[in-house]
Structures are given as C-alpha cells and as structure tokens.
C-alpha positions as CSV (number, residue, x, y, z in Angstrom):
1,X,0.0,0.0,0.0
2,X,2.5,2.3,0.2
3,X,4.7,1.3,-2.3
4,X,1.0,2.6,-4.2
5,X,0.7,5.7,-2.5
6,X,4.3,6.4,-3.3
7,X,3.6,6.4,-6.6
8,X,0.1,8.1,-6.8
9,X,2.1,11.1,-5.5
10,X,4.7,10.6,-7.7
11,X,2.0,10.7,-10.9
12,X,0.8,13.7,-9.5
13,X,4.4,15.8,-8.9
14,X,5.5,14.6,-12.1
15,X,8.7,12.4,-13.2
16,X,11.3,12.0,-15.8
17,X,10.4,7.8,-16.3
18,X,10.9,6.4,-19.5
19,X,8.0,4.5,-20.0
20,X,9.8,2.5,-22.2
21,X,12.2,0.8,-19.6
22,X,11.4,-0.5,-16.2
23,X,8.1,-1.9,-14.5
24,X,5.1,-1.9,-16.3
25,X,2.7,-1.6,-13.2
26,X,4.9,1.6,-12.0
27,X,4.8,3.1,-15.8
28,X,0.8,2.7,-15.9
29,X,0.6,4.5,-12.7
30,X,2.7,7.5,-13.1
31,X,0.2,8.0,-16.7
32,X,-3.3,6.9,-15.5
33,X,-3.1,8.7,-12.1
34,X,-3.1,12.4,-13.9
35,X,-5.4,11.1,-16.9
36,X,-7.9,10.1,-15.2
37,X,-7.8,13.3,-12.9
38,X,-7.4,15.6,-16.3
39,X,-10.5,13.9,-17.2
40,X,-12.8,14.7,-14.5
41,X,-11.8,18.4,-14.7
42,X,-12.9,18.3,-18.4
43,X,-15.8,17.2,-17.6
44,X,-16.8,19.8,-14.8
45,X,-16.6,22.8,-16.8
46,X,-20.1,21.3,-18.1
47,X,-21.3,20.7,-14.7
48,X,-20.1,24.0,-13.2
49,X,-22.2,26.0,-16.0
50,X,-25.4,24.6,-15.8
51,X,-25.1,24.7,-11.9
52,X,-25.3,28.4,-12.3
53,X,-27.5,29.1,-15.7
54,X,-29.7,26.4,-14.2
55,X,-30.8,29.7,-12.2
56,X,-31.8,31.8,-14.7
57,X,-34.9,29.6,-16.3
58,X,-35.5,27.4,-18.9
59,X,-35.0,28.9,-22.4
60,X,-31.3,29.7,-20.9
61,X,-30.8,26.0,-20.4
62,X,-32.2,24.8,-23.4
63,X,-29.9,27.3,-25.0
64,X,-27.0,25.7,-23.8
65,X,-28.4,22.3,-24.0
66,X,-29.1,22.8,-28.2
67,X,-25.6,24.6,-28.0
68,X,-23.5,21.8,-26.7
69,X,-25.4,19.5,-29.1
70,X,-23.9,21.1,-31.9
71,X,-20.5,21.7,-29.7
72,X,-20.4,17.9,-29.9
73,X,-19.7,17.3,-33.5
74,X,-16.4,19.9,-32.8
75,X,-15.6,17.6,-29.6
76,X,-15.9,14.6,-31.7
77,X,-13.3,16.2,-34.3
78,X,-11.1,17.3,-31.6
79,X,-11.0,14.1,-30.3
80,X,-10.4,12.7,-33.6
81,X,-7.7,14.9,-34.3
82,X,-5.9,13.7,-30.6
83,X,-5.8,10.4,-31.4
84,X,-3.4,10.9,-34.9
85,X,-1.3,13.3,-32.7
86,X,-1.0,11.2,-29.0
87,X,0.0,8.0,-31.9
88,X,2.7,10.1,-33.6
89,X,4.0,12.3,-31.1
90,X,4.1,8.8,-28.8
91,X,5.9,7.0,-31.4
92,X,8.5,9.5,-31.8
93,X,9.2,9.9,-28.0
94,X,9.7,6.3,-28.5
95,X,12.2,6.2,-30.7
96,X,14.3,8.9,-28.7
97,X,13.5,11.8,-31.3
98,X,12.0,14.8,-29.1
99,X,13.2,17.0,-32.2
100,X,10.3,15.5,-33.8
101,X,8.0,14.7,-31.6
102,X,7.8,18.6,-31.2
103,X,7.4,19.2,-35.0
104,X,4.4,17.1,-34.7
105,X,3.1,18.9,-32.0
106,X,3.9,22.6,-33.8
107,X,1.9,20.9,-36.9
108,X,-1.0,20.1,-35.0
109,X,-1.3,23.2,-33.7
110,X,-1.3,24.7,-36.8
111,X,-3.6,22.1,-38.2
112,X,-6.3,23.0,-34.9
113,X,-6.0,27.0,-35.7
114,X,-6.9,26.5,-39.6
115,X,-10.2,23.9,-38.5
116,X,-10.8,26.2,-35.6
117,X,-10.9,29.4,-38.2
118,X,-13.3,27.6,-40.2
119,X,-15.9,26.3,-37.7
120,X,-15.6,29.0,-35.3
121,X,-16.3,32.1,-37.9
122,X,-19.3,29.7,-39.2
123,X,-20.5,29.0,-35.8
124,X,-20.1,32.5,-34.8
125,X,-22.2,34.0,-37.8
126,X,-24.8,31.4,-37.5
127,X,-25.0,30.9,-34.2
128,X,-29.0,31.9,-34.5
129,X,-29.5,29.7,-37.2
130,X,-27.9,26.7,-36.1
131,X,-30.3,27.2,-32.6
132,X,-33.2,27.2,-35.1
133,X,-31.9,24.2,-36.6
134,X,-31.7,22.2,-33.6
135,X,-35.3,23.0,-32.5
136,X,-35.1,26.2,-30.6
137,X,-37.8,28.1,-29.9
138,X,-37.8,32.0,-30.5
139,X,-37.1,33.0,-26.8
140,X,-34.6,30.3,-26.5
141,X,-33.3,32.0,-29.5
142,X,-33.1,35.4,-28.1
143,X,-31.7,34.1,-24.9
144,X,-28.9,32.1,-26.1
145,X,-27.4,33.5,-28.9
146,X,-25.2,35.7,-27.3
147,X,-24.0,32.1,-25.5
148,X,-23.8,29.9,-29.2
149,X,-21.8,32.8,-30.6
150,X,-18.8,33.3,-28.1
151,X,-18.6,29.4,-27.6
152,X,-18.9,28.1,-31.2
153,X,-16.5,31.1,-32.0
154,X,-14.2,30.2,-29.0
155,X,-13.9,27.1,-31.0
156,X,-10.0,27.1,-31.0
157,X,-9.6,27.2,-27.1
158,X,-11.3,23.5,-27.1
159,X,-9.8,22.3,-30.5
160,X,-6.1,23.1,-29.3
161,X,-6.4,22.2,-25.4
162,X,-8.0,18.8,-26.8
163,X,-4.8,19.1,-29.4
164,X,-1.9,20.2,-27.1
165,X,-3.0,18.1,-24.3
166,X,-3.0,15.1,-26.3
167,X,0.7,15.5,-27.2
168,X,1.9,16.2,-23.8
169,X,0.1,12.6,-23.1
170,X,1.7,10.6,-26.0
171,X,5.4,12.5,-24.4
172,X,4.7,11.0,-21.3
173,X,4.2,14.1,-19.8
174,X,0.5,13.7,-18.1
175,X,1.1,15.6,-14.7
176,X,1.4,19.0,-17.3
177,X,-2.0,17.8,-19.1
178,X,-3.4,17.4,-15.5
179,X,-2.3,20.6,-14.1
180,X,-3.3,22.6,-17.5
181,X,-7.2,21.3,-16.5
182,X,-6.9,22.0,-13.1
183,X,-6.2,25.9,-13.4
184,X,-8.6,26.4,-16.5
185,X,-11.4,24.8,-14.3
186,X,-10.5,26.9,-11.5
187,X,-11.0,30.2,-13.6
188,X,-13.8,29.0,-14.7
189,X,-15.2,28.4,-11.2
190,X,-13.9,31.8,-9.9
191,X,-15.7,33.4,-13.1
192,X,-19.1,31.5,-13.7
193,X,-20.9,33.4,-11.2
194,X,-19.4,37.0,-11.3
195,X,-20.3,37.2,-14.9
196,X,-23.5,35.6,-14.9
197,X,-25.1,37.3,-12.3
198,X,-22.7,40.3,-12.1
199,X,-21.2,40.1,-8.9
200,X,-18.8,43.3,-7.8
201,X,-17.4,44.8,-10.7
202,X,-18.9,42.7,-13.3
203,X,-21.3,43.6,-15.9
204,X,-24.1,41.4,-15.8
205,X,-24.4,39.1,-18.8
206,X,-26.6,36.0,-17.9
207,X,-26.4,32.9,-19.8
208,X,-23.4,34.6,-22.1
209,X,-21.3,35.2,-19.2
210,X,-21.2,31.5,-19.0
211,X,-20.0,31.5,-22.1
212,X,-17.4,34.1,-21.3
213,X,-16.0,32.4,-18.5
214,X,-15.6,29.5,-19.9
215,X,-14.0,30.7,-23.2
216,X,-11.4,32.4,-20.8
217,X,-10.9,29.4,-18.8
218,X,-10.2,27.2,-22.0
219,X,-7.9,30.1,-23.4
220,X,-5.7,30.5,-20.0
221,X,-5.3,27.2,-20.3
222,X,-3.5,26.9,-23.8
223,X,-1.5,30.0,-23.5
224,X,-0.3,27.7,-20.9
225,X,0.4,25.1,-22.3
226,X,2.0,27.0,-25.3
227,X,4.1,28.5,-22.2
228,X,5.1,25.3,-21.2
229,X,6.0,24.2,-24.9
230,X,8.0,27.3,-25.4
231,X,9.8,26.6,-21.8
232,X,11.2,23.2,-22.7
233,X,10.4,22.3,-19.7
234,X,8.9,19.1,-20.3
235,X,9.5,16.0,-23.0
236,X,8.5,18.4,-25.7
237,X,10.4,21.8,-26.0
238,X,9.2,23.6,-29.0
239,X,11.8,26.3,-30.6
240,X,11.3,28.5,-33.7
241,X,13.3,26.2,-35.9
242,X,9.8,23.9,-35.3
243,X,7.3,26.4,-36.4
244,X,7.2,26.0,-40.0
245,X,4.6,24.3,-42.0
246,X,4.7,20.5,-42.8
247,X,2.8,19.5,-45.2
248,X,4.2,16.2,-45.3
249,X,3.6,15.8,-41.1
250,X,0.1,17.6,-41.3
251,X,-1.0,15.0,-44.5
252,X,-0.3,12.2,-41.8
253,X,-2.5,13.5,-39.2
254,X,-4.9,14.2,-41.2
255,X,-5.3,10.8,-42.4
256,X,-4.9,9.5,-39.0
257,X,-7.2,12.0,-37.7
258,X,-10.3,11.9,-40.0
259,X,-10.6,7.6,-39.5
260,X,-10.7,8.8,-36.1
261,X,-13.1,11.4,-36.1
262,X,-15.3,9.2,-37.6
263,X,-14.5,6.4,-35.1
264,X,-15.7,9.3,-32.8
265,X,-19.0,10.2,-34.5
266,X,-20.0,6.5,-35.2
267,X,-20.1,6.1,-31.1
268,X,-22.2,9.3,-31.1
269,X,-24.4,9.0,-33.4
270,X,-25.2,5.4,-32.0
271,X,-25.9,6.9,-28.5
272,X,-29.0,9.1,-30.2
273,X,-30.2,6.0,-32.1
274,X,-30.8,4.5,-28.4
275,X,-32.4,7.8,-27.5
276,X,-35.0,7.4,-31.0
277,X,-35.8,4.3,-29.7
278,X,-36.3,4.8,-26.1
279,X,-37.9,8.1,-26.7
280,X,-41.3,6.2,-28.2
281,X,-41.5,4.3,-24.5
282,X,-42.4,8.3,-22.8
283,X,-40.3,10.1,-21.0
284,X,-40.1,8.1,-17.9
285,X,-38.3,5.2,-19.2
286,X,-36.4,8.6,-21.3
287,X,-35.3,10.1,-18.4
288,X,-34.4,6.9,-16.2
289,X,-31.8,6.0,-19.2
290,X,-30.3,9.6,-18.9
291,X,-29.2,9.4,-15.4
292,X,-28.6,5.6,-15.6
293,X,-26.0,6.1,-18.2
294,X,-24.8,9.7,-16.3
295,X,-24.3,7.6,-14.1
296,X,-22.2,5.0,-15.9
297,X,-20.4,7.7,-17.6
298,X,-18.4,9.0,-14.3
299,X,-17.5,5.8,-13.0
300,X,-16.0,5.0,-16.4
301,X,-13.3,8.1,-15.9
302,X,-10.7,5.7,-14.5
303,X,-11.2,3.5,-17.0
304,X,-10.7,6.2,-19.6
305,X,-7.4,7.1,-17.7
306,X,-6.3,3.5,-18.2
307,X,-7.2,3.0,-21.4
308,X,-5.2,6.2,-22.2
309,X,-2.1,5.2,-20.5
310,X,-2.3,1.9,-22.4
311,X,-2.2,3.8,-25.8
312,X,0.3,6.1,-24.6
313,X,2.7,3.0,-23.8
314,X,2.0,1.6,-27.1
315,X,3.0,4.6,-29.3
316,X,6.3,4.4,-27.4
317,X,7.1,1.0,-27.0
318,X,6.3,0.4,-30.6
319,X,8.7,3.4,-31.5
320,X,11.3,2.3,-29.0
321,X,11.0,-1.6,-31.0
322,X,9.7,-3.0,-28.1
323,X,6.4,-4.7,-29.3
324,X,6.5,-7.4,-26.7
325,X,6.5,-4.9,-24.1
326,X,3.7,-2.3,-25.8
327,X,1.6,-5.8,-26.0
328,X,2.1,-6.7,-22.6
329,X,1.3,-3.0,-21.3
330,X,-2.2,-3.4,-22.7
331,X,-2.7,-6.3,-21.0
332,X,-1.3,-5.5,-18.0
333,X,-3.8,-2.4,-18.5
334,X,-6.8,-4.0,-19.2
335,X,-6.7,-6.8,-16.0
336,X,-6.5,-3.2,-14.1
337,X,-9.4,-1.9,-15.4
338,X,-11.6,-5.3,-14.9
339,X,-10.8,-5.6,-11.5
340,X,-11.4,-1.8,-11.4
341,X,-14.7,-2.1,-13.3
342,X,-16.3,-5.5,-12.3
343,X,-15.7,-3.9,-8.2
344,X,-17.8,-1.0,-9.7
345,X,-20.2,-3.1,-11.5
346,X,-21.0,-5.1,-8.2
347,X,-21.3,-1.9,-6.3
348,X,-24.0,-0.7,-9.3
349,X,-25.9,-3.9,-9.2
350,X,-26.5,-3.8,-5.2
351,X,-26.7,-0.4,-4.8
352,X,-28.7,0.6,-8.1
353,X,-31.8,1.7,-6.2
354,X,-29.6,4.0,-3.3
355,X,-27.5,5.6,-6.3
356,X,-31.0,6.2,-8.6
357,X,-32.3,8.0,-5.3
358,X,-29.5,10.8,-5.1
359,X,-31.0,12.0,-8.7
360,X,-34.4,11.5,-8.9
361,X,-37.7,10.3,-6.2
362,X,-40.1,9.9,-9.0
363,X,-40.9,5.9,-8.8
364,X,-41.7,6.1,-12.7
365,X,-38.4,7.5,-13.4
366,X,-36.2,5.4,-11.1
367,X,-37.7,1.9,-12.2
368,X,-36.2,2.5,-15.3
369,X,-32.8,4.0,-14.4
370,X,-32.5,0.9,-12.1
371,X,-32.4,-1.7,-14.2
372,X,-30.5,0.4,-16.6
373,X,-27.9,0.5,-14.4
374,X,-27.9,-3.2,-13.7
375,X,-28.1,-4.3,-16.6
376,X,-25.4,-2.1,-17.9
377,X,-23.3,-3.3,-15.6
378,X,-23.7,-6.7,-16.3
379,X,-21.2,-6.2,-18.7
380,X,-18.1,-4.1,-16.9
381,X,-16.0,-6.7,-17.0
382,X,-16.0,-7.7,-20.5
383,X,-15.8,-4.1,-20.9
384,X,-13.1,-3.1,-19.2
385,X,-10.8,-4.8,-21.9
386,X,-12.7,-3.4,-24.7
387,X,-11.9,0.0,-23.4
388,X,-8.4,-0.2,-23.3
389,X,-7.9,-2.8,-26.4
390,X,-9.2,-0.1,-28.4
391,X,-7.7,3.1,-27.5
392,X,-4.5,0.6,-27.9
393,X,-5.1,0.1,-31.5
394,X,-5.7,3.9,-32.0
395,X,-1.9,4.3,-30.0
396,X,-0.5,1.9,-32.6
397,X,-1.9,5.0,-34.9
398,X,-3.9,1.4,-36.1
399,X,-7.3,3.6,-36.5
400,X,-9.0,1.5,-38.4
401,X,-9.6,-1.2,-36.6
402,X,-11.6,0.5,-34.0
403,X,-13.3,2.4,-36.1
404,X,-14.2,-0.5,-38.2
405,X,-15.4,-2.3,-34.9
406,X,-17.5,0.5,-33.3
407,X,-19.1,0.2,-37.2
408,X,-20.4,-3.2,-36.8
409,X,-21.2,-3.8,-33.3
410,X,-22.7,-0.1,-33.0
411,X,-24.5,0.8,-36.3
412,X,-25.2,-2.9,-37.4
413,X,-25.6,-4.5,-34.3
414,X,-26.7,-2.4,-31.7
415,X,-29.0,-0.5,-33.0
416,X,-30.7,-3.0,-35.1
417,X,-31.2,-5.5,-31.6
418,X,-32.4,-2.9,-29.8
419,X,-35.2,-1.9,-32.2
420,X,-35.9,-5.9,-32.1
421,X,-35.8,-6.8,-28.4
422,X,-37.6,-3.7,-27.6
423,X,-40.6,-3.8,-30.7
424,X,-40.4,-6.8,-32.1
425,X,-39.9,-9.3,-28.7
426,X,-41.8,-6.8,-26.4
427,X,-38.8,-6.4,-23.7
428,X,-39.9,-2.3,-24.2
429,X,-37.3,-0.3,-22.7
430,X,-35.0,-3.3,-20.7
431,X,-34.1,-4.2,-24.2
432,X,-32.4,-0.9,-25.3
433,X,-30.3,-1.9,-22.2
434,X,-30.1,-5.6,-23.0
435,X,-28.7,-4.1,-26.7
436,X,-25.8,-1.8,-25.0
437,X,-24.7,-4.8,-23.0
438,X,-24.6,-6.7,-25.6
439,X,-22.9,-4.7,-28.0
440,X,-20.1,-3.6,-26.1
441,X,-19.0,-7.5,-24.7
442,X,-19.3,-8.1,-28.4
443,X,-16.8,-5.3,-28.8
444,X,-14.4,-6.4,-26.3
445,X,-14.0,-10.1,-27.4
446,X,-13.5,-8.9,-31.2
447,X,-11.0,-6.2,-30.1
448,X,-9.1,-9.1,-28.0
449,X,-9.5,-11.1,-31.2
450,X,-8.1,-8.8,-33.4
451,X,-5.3,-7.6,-30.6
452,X,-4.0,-10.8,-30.1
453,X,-3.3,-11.4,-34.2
454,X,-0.6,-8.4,-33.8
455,X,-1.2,-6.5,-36.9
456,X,-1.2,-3.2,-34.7
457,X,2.5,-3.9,-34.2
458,X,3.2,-3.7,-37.8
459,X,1.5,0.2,-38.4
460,X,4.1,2.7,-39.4
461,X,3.0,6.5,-38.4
C-alpha cells in the first residue's frame, strides 16, 4: 500500500520515467493517475455551467443544451484529431527523437488554428441559425445567442487544449496535461458566477457570461500550455526552428485524424439511435436512461485514464521496438481496469436503487434508471478490456480497426437488436439496455480477437 501511495504522488508531482524501460505496473501508474484526474476536470466545466445558468430559467438551459449538441460534433473532431497526434508524437518519443515529436506537436497546432478558423467564424455568424436548426424556440433563441456565438466562435480554445493536451500525453508528460485542466477549471469556477449574475465589478451578462467564463478558462489554459511548450520544460520543447509548415507531417495527421473522427462520430451518433428508440416508451423510461448512463459515464473516468495510458505506452514501445513490451502494457492495463470495473459493476448492481435516489424520487423514473444501471453493468468486465484494447489500436496509430469495430457492433448491431428486443420481442425499454450490453461484450472479445493477431504492431505513423 505504500509502495501505491508512493507512486500516486509521484504521478501527481510529475517524473522524468521512460516508460519504455522498467516496470510496467509503476509506468501505468505514473500515466493513468493524472489522466484520469485531467478527465474529471474536463468534464466539470459542463457541470459547473449549468449549476449556475440552471438559475436563470428554462430557455437559458435549453440554449445551452441545443448549444453543446452542436459543440459535440467539434468535440468529436477534436477528439479525432488527438488520437493521430498522441500516436505520432508517442511513437516519436519512442524512438528517442524529441526533435520531432515537437514538429508534430507545432503541426498540430497549426492544423487546430486553420479547422478552428473555419468552424468557429461559421458557428459565430450562425450561431442563431444553427439554434433554429436544432429545434429552438424564439425565446430560447433570443436568450442564447449571445452564449452559441462566443462558444462556437471560441472554438480554437477546445480544439487546441483537446490538441496540445494530447501530445503532452503521447510525451509522457500527463502531470502537465493534468495541471493545464486544473487551473482552467478553476478560472472557470472563480468566473461562472461573477459574470452571470454580475457580482462586484462585473457587468451582468446571464447565460453569455457563461460562455465568457468558460472561453477564458479554456484560453488560460492553452497559452499555458503554449508556455510550457516554449519553456522546454517538459518532453516536448518547441523552438522556432519547429514552427514551420509541414505538409508532409500535417498529411499524416490528417489521415490518422479523419478515421478517427469518424470512429468518434460513429459512437455518437449510435448513442441518439438508443435515444429514438427509447424516446417512443415516454419520457419516464427517457429520463431513467439519462441518469442511468450519467451515471455509468463517471464511474467510467478511471477506465478512460487506463485506457489512455495503455495507448500512450504503445505509441512508445512500438517506437522504442519494443512490441512485446507495448503488447504486454495493454494487458497489463486491461486486468486493471476489470478488476477496477467489475468492483464498480457489483457496487452498481446492489446499490442501483440507493444511487437512482440521489438523482431522482419519482418511482416512474427510477424503475427505469435501475435496471438500466444493472443491466449495464452486467457487462463491466467484458468491458473493461474493450476499453483499453481499443484506444491501444488507436496508440499503434492502427485507427481503423476500431473504427471498423464500433461500425459493426454499434450501427449494425446495436441498433438493429435494440429496435428488435424492444418492438419486435416486447422487452420495451430493458431491451435498449439488453442491446448496449450486448454490443459492447461483443466489442471487447473482437477487439481481443483482433489484438491478439498483432497487426497493430506492424503500423508505421
């Protein structure tokens, strides 16, 4: 125990470790401690803002409900785009070549600013439209354009932090991606309320203070981490010989990064297919789902962290020529996360009806987000590999696999059986449930199918 402890505080200081040498336990550690911790301060900048605009009425939540909704095809490209640059800036850290791993890094950033430019001056002139779009009513309309417009034109402050982030992660270099979330959510806390409400010396700007606050937050946090790139202070020192264009560089992550972008959209687009179909049930068995799978969603954080540090230690032991090692990482990774995630799942099954209760007390509701829950959970440990099996194809820069995968057991498979064990063989709801289950053990046993024939080892980025 503390041996543990010893290095949980070490993931959190920070360390020089070359993931390629040494223990594997001790590498997986020092890079999941801080990636899962960077990911729950991700996702509170969501929770934070619609603690406070929750205050102000409907239309201004529905405005940044309809706004995030469209948000969520730029989060699915920034992802996307991470995934081509945590696989190539990985692999070169591997192979001992910081000089390039920052040239990737300087190309990705210039590859985020000429996206960013595109979307956000659309998303900023539109901003209206798009809300009508989407469903808006006129009032919601007039209350959150002013919101739309400053985030959807802030678009560069997610693309790049998303971007940046994802490089320092493929270095090695977590505890800076940690600490980079850490102060941009704390801004963002600090400003939420001043500029919503108008608190002291703030103008009062409702719902678009919101959007404000959390536009400076994001941008704090990539000047930064631009800072810290500049600095050299960590795995990836960026000088000016490394800000030049490379076509040749950008190309690559562009082909890595649109397979993944649509590995990203597949999984989304999948989620509001379940939605359809439970949406003809009412809104009970609706909203039962939605804090069922909230639920789900932050317990799965650590796994995220794993599954991350598990790609991260493929990029480099596949650069460093170390296969063996990058195969055994993943593995080592993955019996984490099920012991991690069936613990969870137990917990979830027993205690389904005392967790529904901290969200909801209407009996209509919480029938449903019970047996969501257990049967969601059902399938944790199956899951737990197929988490970090494919994030590990997509840090071999092997992209298509996954995306290939989440094709078939999302769009042709899920989707379909729900429809049928729902409509067809009259389970109603429960078999929208029974169908994500299913889908994602069926994901985890053809990922380990596919790891184990070693193909990813093979993919040159």
């Amino acid at each position: 125990m503390s041996s543990l402890l010893s290095e949980v505080k070490a993931a959190l200081r920070g360390t020089d470790t070359d993931y390629t040498e040494g223990p594997l336990r001790r590498a997986i550690i020092l890079l999941a401690v801080p990636m899962v911790l960077e990911m729950v301060m991700e996702s509170l900048f969501a929770v934070v803002n619609i603690f406070w605009i929750a205050k102000l009425g409907a239309d201004s939540v529905a405005s940044v409900g309809l706004t995030e909704s469209v948000l969520s095809l730029i989060y699915a490209l920034a992802m996307g785009l991470s995934i081509g640059v945590t696989a190539m800036v990985s692999r070169r850290i591997g192979e001992k070549n910081q000089d390039a791993a920052a040239r990737v890094t300087v190309q990705a950033i210039l590859l985020g600013l000429a996206v960013a430019t595109v979307l956000g001056t659309s998303g900023f002139l539109f901003a209206p439209h798009l809300l009508g779009l989407m469903g808006a009513t006129p009032e919601v309309i007039a209350a959150g354009t002013g919101y739309a417009r400053i985030i959807l034109g802030g678009d560069a402050t997610v693309i790049l932090l998303f971007l940046i982030n994802a490089a320092f992660r493929g270095a090695g270099d977590a505890t800076i991606a940690m600490r980079v979330l850490w102060t941009a959510n704390g801004i963002n806390l600090l400003l939420d309320p001043f500029l919503i409400f108008g608190w002291g010396p703030f103008p009062e700007l409702g719902v678009t203070g919101a959007a404000v606050a959390t536009t400076i937050a994001r941008g704090s946090g990539v000047l930064i981490q631009l800072a810290v790139l500049a600095s050299g202070t960590g795995r990836l020192g960026v000088a000016q010989r490394h800000v030049v264009p490379d076509f040749h560089t950008m190309w690559a992550l562009m082909r890595l990064s649109a397979v993944g972008t649509f590995q990203m959209i597949i999984g989304m687009v999948s989620w509001i297919g379940l939605v359809r179909i439970l949406s003809t049930f009412g809104s009970a068995a609706l909203a039962g789902y939605t804090i069922a799978l909230r639920v789900v969603i932050f317990a799965l954080l650590p796994s995220w962290g794993l599954s991350n540090a598990a790609a991260t230690m493929v990029g480099q032991g596949l650069g460093a020529k170390k296969p063996d090692r990058a195969e055994q990482a993943v593995w080592t990774a993955a019996n984490y996360n099920a012991v991690f995630l069936t613990a969870v799942g137990v917990v979830f099954f027993v205690g389904a009806k005392v967790l529904v209760g901290l969200f909801t007390h209407d009996a209509d509701v919480a029938v449903w987000a019970v047996s969501c829950l257990r049967i969601v959970s059902l399938g944790f440990p199956l899951y737990a590999y197929g988490m970090v099996l494919t994030q590990s194809f997509n840090g071999a820069g092997d992209t298509w696999t996954p995306t290939w995968l989440n094709l078939f057991c999302f769009w042709l498979w899920e989707l379909p059986l729900a429809w049928a064990l729902a409509h067809v063989m009259g389970f109603g709801p429960r078999g929208v449930f029974i169908s994500i289950t299913v889908a994602f053990c069926t994901l985890a046993l053809a990922s380990a199918a596919l790891f184990r024939r070693g193909r990813w080892k093979l993919r040159v980025v």
